[in-house]
N, C-alpha and C positions, 0 to 999 in steps of 0.2 A: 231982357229975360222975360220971357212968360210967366204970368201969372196962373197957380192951379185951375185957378176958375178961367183964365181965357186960354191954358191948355184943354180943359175940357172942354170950352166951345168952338176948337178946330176941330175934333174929335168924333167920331162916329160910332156904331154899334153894331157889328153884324154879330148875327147866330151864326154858331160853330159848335156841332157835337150837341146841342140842346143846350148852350150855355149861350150868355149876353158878352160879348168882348170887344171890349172899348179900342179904337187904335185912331192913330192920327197920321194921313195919308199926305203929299202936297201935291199929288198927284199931276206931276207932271210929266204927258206921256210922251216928250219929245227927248226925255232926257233917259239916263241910264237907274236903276234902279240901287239903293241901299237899304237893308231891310235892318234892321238896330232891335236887339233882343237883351231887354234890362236883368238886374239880376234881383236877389234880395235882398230886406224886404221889401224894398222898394217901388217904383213901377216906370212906364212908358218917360217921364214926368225928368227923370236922371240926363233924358238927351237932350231938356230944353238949352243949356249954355251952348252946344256948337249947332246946335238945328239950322239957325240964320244961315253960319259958313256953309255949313253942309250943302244946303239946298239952294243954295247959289248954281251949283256944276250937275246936282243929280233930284230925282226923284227920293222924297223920303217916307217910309214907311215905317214907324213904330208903336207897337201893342202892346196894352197890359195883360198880362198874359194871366188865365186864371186863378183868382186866390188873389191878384192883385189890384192895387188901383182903383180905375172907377170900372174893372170887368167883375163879374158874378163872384159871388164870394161861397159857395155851397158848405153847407154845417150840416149835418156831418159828411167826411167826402174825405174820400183815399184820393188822397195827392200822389201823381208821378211824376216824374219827369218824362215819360213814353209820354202819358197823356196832354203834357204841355206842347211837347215834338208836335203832337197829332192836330194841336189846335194851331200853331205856327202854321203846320204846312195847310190848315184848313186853310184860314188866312189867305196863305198865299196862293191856292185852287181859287177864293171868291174874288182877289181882285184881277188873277189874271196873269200873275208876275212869270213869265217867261226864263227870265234869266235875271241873276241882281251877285251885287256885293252883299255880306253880313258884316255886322259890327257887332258885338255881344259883349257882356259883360257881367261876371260873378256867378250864378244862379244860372243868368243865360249862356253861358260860356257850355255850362253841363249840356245845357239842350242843344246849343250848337252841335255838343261833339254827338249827340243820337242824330239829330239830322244829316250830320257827317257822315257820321257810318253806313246811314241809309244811300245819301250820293253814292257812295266807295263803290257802293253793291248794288247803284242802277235804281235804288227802290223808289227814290226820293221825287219828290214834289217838284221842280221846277229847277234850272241850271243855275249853281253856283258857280259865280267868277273869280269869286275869293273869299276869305273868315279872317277877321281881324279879331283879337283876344285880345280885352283890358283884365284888367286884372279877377282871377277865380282859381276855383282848383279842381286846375285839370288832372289835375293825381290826386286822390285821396289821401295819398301816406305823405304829401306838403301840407294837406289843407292841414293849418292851425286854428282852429276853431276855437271863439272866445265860452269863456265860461258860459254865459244865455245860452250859447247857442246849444252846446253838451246840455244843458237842465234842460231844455228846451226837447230836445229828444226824448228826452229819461222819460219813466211813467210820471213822474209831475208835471211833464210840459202844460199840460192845462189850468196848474196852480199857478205856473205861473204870469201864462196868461193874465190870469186875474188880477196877479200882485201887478203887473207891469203898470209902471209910470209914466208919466209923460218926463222926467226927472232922467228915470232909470234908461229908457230908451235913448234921450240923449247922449247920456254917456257914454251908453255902451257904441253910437256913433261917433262921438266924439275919437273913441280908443281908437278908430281902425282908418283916421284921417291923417295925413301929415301935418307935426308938428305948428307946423305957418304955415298952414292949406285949410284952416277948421270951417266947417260950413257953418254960414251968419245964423242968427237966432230964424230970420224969416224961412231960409230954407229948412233949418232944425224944424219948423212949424208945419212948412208944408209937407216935409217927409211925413210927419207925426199924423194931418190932418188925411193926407190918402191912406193910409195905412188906415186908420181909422174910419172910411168911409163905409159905408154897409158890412159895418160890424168886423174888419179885418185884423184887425189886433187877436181876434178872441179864436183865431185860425194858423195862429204861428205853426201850433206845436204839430198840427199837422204837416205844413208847407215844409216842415226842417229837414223831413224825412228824407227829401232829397240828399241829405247826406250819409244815409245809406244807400241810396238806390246811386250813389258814387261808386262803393263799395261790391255791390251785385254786381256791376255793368264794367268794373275797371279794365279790364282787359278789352271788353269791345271798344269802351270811351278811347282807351290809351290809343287801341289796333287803330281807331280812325284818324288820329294826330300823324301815325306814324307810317299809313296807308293812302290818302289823300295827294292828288294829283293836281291839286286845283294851288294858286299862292297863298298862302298860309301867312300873315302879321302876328307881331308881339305887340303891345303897347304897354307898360307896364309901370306901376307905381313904387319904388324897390324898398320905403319908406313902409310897404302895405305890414303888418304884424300876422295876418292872414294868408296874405297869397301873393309875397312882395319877392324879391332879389333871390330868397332860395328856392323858389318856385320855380325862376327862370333858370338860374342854374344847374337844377333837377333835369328842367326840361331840355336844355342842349346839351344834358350827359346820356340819358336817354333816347331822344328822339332827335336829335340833332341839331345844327343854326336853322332855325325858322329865315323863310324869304326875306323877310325884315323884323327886325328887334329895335327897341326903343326903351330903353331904360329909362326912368323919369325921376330924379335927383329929390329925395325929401319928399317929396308925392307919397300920400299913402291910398287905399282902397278902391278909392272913387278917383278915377285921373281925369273925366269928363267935368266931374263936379268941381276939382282941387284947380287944374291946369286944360281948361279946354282949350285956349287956345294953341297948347303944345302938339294938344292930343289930335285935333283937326287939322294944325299944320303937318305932323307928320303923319296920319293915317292920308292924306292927299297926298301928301309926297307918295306914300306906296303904292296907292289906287295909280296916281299917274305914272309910275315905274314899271308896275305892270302892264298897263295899256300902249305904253312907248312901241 
């Protein structure tokens, strides 16, 4: 596994939108493309465990997308999720991406489905081949949000900013992990030390808002699940407290059996971080099911 500091030195910077945005590319152009969109709070840093598999068979592309990671952290700044979509597809206009698979996750799951809806309708940036979803809330009226996260919006979100611990923040990690899956003290550190890079801790209560702009947007997020022509993946953690087993069930009473589902036995939030190896082994199983 990568270390922060030698995920930061595969890593590069392009300007996008007037912002600095950190991504790490393998840039191989004889292979096929997978573009990986992290969720929160987290950053690009969530895909180090299957990276290796991964980029064995394809090219890999993964960004901190703004407000996260080692990308620009702007104080003060209306956070979107339109404006993250905008910086994704910038992204992928400067390196050129043609066509690719997505794999997202949480936070990025949401921006997946604005980019989604932009495909549905022709608008979009570059040809998706497929969207793989680990665990997020693709419904608003699933997402279970932990208590941070509700303060976190309220008009104190910036108290409590301030209060947050390095203590507090583990915990509140710790809740939304599986049982026998808990991430080691070193990872609990590095989550802690990117989040805290150019001052990101003290820009949650911004970045949270995203979970209203669930709530604005649910009908078009839902319409593009349920409109999309391209194959569609579950990968899913059923252990998650957040966006686990009723999430999925939600979603095939609604919108139906996804291309492929995967349910992941005592996995909670993070199933890159808890179970990569499962999570790699069956997201290739569907990438090559598809291309069969």
């Amino acid at each position: 596994m990568y270390s922060i500091s030698k995920w930061q030195e595969m890593g590069k910077y392009a300007s996008i939108n007037g912002h600095s945005i950190f991504y790490v590319d393998t840039d191989d152009q004889d292979k096929e493309t997978i573009l990986l969109i992290h969720g929160f709070p987290t950053s690009s840093w969530d895909w180090v465990k299957v990276w290796r598999a991964a980029s064995k068979d394809y090219r890999l592309v993964a960004m901190d997308m703004l407000g996260f990671g080692f990308s620009d952290k702007p104080d003060p700044h209306i956070y979107s999720i339109m404006e993250q979509a905008d910086i994704v597809e910038g992204l992928v206009k400067n390196l050129g991406l043609k066509s690719f698979h997505v794999l997202a996750h949480d936070y990025g799951d949401t921006v997946s489905q604005e980019l989604l809806a932009r495909q549905n309708s022709g608008a979009g940036i570059g040809f998706w081949k497929s969207i793989c979803f680990l665990n997020g809330g693709l419904f608003p009226e699933t997402h279970k949000a932990l208590f941070i996260q509700k303060v976190l919006l309220s008009p104190f979100g910036f108290l409590v900013n301030k209060l947050t611990t390095k203590r507090s923040f583990n915990a509140s990690m710790l809740r939304v992990f599986g049982a026998n899956s808990k991430p080691s003290s070193e990872e609990l550190n590095a989550f802690w030390t990117l989040i805290n890079h150019n001052g990101g801790r003290h820009i949650f209560h911004n970045l949270i808002t995203y979970m209203k702009d669930r709530k604005t947007y649910r009908d078009r997020w839902v319409g593009a699940l349920r409109d999309t022509k391209i194959s569609l993946a579950l990968i899913n953690g059923s252990d998650d407290p957040v966006s686990g087993a009723h999430m999925i069930a939600y979603y095939t009473n609604i919108i139906g059996e996804p291309d492929y589902l995967k349910q992941l036995k005592e996995i909670g939030h993070y199933p890159q971080v808890e179970a990569p190896e499962e999570v790699i082994k069956f997201y290739l199983e569907f990438l090559s099911l598809i291309e069969d």
